[in-house]
C-alpha positions as CSV (number, residue, x, y, z in Angstrom):
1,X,110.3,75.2,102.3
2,X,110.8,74.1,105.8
3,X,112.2,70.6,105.3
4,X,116.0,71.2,105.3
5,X,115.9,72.9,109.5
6,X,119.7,75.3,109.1
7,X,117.8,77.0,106.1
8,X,114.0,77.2,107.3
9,X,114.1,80.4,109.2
10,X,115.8,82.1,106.4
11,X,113.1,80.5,103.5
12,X,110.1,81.4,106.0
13,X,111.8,85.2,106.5
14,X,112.3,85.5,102.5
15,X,109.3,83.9,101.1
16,X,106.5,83.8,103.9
17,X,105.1,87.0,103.6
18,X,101.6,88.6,102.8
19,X,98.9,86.3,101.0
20,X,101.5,83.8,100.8
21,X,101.4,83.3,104.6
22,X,98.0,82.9,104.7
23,X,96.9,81.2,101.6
24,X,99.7,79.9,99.8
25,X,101.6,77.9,102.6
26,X,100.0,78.2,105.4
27,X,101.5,75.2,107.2
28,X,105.0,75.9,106.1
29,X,104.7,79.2,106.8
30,X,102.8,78.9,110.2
31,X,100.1,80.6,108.9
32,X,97.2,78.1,109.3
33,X,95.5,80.8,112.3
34,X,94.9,84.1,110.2
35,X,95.6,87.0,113.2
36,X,93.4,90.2,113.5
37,X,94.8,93.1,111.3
38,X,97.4,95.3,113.9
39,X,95.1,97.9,115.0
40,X,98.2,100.1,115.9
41,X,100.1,99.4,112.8
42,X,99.6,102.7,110.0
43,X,101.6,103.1,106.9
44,X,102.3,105.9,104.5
45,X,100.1,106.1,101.4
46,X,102.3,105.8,97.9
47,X,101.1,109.2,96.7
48,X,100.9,111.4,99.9
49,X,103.9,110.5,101.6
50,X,102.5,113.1,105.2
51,X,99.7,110.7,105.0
52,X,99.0,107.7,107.0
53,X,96.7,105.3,107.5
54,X,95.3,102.4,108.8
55,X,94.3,98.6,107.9
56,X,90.4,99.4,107.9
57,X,91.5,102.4,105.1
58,X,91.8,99.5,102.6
59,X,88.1,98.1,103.1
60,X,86.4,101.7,103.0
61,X,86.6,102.6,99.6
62,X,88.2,100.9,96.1
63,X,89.2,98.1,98.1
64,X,90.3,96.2,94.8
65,X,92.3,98.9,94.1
66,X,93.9,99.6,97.2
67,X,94.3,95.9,97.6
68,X,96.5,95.9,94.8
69,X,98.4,99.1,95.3
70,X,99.2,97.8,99.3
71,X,98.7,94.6,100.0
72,X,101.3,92.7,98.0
73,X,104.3,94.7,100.7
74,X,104.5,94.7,105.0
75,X,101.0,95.9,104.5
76,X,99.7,92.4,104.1
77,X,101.8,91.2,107.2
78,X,100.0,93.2,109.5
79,X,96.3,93.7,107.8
80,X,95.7,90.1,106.3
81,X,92.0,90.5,106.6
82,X,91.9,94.0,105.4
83,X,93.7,92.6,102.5
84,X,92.0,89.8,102.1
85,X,94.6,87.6,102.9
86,X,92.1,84.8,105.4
87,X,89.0,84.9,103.7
């Protein structure tokens, strides 16, 4: 992934992202530390688009499910724990 150095930054950009970063490649990826979830970051939930929320939403309730319906976009850049991204 981060062999050939003109390409690198464009690889780690496309394919570093969410559990990837954390579990997947972590060295490649520069993921090896897992941060704290962004405790300012909120996003929109898919089915009520005038509601936000935050990481520690995920863990409350049907974490499984919201997991799966979050995790796998941005969401899992800036909540890897909530996602379960470092454990």
């Amino acid at each position: 992934l981060t062999k050939n150095d003109v390409q690198a930054d464009k690889r780690i950009a496309k394919y570093c992202t969410g559990e990837i970063k954390y579990s997947g490649c972590p060295a490649s990826c520069g993921g090896c530390d897992c941060p704290d979830d962004d405790a300012t970051y909120t996003f929109t939930l898919n089915n009520f688009l005038d509601v936000s929320q935050d990481c520690a939403w995920i863990t409350l309730n049907n974490e499984d499910i919201r997991r799966a319906n979050y995790c796998g976009t941005e969401v899992g850049d800036y909540c890897p724990n909530a996602c379960g991204f470092c454990s």
